[in-house]
C-alpha positions in Angstrom: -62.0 58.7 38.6 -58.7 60.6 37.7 -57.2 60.1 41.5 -56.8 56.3 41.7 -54.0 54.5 39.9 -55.3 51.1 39.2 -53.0 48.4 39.2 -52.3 46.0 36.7 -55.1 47.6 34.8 -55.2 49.7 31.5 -56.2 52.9 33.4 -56.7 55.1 30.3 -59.2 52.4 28.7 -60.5 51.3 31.7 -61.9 54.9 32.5 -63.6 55.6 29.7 -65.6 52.5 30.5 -65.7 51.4 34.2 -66.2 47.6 34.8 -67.4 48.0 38.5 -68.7 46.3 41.2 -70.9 47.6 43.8 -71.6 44.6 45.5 -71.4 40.6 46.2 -72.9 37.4 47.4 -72.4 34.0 47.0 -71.6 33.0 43.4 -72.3 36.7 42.2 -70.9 40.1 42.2 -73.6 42.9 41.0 -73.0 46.0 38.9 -74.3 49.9 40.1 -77.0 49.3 37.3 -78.1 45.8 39.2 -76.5 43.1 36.8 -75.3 39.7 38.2 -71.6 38.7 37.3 -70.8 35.2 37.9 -67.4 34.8 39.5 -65.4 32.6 37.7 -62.2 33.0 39.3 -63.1 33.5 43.1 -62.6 37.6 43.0 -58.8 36.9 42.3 -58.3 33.4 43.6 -59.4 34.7 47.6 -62.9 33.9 47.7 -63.0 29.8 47.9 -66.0 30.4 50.4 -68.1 32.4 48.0 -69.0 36.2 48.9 -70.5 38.1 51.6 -69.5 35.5 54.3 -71.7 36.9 57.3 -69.9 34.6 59.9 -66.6 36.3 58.9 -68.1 40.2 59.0 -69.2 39.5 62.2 -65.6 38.0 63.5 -64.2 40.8 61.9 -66.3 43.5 63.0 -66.4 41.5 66.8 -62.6 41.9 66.9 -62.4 45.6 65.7 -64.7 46.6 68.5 -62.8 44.6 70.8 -59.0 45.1 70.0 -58.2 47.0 66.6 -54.6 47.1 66.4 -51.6 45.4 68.5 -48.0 45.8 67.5 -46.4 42.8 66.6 -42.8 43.9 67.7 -42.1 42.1 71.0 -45.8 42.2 71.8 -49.1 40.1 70.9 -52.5 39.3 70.5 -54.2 35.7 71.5 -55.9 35.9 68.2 -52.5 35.6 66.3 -51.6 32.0 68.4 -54.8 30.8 67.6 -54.2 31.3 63.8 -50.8 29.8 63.8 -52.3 27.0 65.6 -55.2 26.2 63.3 -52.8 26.4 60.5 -50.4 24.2 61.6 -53.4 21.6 62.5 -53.6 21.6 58.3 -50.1 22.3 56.7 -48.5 19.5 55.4 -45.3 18.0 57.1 -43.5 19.5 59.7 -44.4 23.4 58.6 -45.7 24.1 62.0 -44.4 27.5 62.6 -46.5 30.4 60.9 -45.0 34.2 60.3 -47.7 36.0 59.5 -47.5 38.3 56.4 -49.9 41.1 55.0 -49.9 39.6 50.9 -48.6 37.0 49.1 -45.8 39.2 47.6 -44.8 40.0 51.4 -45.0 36.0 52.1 -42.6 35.4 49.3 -40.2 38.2 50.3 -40.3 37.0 53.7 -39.7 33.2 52.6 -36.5 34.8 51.0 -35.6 36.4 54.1 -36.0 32.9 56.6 -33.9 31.5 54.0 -31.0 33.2 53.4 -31.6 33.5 57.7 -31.2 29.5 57.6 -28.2 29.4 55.9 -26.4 31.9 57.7 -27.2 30.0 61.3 -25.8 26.9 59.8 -22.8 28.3 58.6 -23.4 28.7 55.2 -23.7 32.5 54.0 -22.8 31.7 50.4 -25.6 30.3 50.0 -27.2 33.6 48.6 -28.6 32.1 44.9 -32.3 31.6 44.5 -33.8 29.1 41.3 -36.9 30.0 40.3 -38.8 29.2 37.0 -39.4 30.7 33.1 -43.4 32.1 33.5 -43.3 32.0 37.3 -45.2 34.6 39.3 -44.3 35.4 42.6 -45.2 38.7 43.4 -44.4 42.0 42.9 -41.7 43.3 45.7 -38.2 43.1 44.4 -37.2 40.2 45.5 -40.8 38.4 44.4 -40.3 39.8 41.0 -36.9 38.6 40.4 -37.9 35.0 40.8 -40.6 35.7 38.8 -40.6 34.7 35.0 -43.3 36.9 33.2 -41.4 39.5 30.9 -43.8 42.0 31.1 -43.7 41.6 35.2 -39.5 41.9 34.9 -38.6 44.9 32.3 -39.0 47.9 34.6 -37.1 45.9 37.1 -34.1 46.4 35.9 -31.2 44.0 37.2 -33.7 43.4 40.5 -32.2 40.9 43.2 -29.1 40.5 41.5 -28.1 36.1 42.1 -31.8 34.3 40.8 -31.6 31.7 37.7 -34.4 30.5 36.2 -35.5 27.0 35.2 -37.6 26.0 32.0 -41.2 26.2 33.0 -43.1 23.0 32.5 -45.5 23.4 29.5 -44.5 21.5 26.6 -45.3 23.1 23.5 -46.0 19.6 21.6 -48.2 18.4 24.9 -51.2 20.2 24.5 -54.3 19.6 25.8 -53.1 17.5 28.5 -56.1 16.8 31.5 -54.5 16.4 35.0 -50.5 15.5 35.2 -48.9 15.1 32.2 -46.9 11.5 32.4 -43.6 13.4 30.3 -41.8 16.3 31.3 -40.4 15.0 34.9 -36.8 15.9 33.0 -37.3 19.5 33.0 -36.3 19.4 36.7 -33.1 18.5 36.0 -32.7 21.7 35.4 -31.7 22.6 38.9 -29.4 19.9 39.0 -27.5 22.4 35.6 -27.2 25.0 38.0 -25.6 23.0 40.9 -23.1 22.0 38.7 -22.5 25.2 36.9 -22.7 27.4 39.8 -22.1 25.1 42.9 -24.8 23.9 45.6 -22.8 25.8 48.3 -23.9 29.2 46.6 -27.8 28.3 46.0 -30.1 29.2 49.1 -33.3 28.0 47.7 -35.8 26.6 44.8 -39.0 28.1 44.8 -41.6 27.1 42.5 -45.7 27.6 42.3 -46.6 23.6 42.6 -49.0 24.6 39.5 -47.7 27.8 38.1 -51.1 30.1 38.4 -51.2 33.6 37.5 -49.2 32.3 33.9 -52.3 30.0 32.6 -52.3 27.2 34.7 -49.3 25.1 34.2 -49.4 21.7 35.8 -46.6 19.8 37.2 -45.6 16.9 35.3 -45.6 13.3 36.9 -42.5 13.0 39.6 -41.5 16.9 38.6 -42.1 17.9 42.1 -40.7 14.7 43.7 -37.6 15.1 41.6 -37.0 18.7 42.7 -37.0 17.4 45.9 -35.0 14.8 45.5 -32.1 17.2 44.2 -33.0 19.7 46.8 -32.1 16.9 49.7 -29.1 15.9 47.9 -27.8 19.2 48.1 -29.1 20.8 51.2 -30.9 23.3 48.9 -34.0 24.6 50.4 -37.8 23.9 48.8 -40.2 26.4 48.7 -43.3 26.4 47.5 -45.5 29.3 46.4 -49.0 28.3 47.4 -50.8 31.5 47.0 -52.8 30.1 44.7 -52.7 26.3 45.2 -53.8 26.6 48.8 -56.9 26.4 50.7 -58.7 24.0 48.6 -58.3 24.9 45.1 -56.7 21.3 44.0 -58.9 19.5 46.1 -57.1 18.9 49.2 -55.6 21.7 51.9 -52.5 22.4 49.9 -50.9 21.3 46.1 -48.1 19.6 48.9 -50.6 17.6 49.9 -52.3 16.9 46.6 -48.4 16.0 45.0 -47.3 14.0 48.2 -44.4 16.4 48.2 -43.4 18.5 51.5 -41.3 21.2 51.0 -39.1 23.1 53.6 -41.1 26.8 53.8 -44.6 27.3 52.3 -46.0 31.1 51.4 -49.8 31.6 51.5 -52.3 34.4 50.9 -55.6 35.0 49.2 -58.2 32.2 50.7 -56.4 32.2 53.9 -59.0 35.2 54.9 -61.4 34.3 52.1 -60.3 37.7 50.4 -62.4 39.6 53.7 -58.6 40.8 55.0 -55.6 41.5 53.7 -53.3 38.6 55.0 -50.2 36.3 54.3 -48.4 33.5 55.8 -45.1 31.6 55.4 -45.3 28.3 57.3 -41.6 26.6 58.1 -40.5 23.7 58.9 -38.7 22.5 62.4 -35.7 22.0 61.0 -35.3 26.0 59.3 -37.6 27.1 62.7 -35.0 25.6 64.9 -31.7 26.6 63.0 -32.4 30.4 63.2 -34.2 30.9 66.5 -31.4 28.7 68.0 -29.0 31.2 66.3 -28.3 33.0 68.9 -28.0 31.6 72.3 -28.7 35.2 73.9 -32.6 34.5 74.6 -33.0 38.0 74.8 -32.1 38.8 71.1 -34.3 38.7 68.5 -33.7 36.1 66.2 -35.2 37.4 62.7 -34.7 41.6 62.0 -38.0 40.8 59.6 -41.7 41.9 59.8 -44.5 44.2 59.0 -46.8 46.8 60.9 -49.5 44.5 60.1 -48.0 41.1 60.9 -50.8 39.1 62.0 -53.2 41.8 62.4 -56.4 41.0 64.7 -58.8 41.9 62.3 -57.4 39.4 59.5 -56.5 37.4 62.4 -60.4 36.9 63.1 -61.2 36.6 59.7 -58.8 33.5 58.7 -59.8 32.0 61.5 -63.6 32.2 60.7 -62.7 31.2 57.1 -61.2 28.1 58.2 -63.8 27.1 60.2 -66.2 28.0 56.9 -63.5 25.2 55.1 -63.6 22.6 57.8 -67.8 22.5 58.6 -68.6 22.7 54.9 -66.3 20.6 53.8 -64.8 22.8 50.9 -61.5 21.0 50.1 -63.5 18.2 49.7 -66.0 19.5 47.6 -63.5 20.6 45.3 -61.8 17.2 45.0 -65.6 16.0 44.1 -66.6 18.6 41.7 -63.2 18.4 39.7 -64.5 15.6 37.2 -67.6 17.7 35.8 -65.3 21.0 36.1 -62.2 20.0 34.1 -64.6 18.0 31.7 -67.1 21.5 31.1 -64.3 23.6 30.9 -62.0 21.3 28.3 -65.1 21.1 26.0 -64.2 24.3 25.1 -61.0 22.7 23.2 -62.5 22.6 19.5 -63.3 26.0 19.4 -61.2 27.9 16.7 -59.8 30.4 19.4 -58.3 28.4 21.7 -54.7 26.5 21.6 -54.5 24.8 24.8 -56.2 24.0 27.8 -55.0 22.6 31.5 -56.1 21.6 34.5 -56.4 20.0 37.8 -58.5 20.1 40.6 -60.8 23.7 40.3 -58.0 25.5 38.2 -58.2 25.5 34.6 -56.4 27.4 31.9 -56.5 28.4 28.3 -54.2 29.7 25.4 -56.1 31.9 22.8 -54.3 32.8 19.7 -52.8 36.1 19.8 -54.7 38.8 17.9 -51.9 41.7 17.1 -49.9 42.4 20.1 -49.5 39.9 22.7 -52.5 40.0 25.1 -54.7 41.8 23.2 -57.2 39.0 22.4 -56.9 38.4 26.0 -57.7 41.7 27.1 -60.3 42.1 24.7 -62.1 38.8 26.1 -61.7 40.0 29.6 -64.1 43.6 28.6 -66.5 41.4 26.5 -67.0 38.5 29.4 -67.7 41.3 32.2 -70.9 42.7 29.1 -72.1 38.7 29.0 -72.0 38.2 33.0 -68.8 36.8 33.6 -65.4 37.4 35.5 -62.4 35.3 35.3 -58.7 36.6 35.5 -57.2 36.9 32.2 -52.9 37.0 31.8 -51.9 37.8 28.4 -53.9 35.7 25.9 -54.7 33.3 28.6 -57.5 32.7 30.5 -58.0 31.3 34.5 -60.9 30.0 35.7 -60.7 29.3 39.3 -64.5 29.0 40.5 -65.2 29.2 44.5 -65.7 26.2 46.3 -69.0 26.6 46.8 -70.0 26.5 43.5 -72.4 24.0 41.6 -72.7 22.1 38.3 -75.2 24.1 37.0 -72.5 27.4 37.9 -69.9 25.3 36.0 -71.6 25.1 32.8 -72.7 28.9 32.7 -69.1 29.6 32.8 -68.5 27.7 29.8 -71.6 28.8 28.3 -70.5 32.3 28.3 -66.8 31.2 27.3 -68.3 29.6 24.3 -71.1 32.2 23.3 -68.2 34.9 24.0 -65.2 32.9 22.2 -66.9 33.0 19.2 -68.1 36.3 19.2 -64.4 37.7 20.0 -61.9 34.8 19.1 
């Protein structure tokens, strides 16, 4: 097991005792030794279809035999149209044009890039400052990682991308156990507002934020946060982006968090369910108006407009895939589902909040999150949960000492309250 360097993963531990998977269906991954694993946290937030998806092996495989590679640079494949298309059917607003991406951390570098692109085609290179957020996650390339806000993410980064500020994140340390939105902390985006004046609108590029900040614990938008940052964002020709890695596809109940807030922002990144986790796959959807400003840079037709892209940009294998998993979403009616099941989730997984171990809880739509109290070192208890859930039959994604459930779409009551079963049995055995 020597030659593979896991990531984000205690490799030394991990190897003396392997927590592996040898296979996966539905609600369930199995071990070698044939034990079931209920997946609470959709693999790592890809799978809202459930696993083994035979419609999308068979799209994929059908493609591969067909056409297994096209480059991208100043050629195509139909199957990449046909994706953007879908996609623009269901992103919210005007974000009708899709550049396809291979990850979520290439999505958010790439929503740098098309920004600081924007601003340059409307005369405006000083605008070279990103705001970002305290706890924020947003990848792990350079540029991802220096909006993000985790510390343990940032210290071997050293001074990163060099103009980012960071907001206050939005948990409020008095607010605890707050179900939904809470109705205080709109405020906090004000924030942004501090750094116009301190630094000047004409130097700041963009505001990217998760609409619920994932990969920290769940942190919810307060009422009118969102709507506030756009406000601001208008006022000052700042761009709005929103990291929807997470959010999207379902997981707050309708196609996006932009669309479950009522708030549109300007560029949109998204990963993880856009395949169903069956490919490796990104997107950044834009709007007409950043579209327009830097294709129309350039009034030589001939040039290219955007020196950005990847070997894999819109692959046709991942191509097929997203496209099979959307049609999964629309005939089964996932987002929906999610919407409906929300209630009996968020009510299961916050009657987990009198037990001694946990501080907090959050929520809203199928994404929940939980604070344990630290045990020694920070993340430790957390860790610790994480070995002991995988003995009792469970997976969820565990950051720090907090916990993410994040159930696929598919799943059922009866799902929902082994998942907090095994929390509880688990909790008390550990917390």
């Amino acid at each position: 097991m020597n030659h593979f360097w896991m990531p984000f993963t205690a490799n030394r531990d991990f190897k003396k005792a392997p927590r592996l998977f040898s296979s996966a269906k539905g609600m369930f991954y199995k071990t070698p030794d044939g034990r079931e694993i209920l997946d609470g946290s959709s693999g790592l937030f890809c799978c809202a279809a459930g696993h083994g998806r035979v419609e999308i092996a068979r799209a994929v495989y059908q493609q591969l035999s067909e056409l297994d590679y096209a480059s991208p640079f100043q050629s195509a494949h139909p199957l990449a149209f046909q994706l953007a298309n879908a996609l623009s059917q269901i992103t919210p607003g005007d974000l009708n044009h899709i550049f396809f991406t291979c990850s979520g951390s290439e999505a958010v570098e790439s929503a740098m890039r098309i920004s600081l692109a924007y601003h340059q085609a409307m005369g405006q290179s000083s605008r070279t400052r990103f705001v970002s957020r305290e706890r924020a996650y947003h990848g792990v390339n350079i540029g991802g990682a220096s909006l993000g806000g985790m510390v343990k993410n940032r210290r071997a980064l050293g001074p990163g991308y060099p103009d980012v500020v960071h907001m206050r994140h939005t948990w409020q340390e008095e607010r605890r156990f707050v179900r939904g939105q809470d109705v205080q902390g709109q405020h906090l985006a004000d924030d942004l507002e501090r750094f116009v004046q301190c630094y000047g609108a004409e130097t700041i590029a963009a505001c990217v934020v998760e609409p619920v900040a994932g990969s920290t614990g769940v942190l919810v938008p307060p009422v009118g946060y969102l709507q506030r940052l756009r406000e601001i964002c208008d006022e000052h020709q700042i761009l709005l982006i929103f990291d929807e890695v997470i959010c999207g596809f379902g997981r707050l109940g309708r196609a996006f968090a932009a669309d479950a807030f009522g708030v549109v922002p300007d560029i949109m990144t998204m990963a993880k369910a856009l395949t169903n986790g069956a490919q490796p796959m990104g997107a950044v959807a834009v709007s007409e108006k950043v579209h327009r400003a830097v294709i129309n840079a350039t009034e030589n037709e001939q040039f290219i407009e955007l020196f950005h892209g990847y070997t894999y940009s819109a692959h046709p294998a991942a191509c097929s895939a997203a496209l099979a998993a959307l049609a999964i979403y629309e005939e089964e009616q996932l987002f929906e589902r999610a919407a409906q099941l929300s209630a009996v989730f968020l009510d299961a997984v916050f009657s987990l909040r009198d037990l001694p171990a946990i501080t907090d809880i959050r929520g809203y739509g199928l994404l929940a999150g939980f604070d344990l109290i630290p045990k020694g070192e920070p993340g430790l208890h957390g860790y610790a949960l994480q070995k002991a859930l995988y003995e009792a039959g469970l997976h969820i994604k565990t950051t720090g000492d907090a916990g993410i459930i994040a159930p696929p779409l598919i799943t059922e009551e009866k799902h929902i309250q082994h998942m907090v079963d095994v929390l509880a049995s688990v909790l008390k055995g550990v917390g």
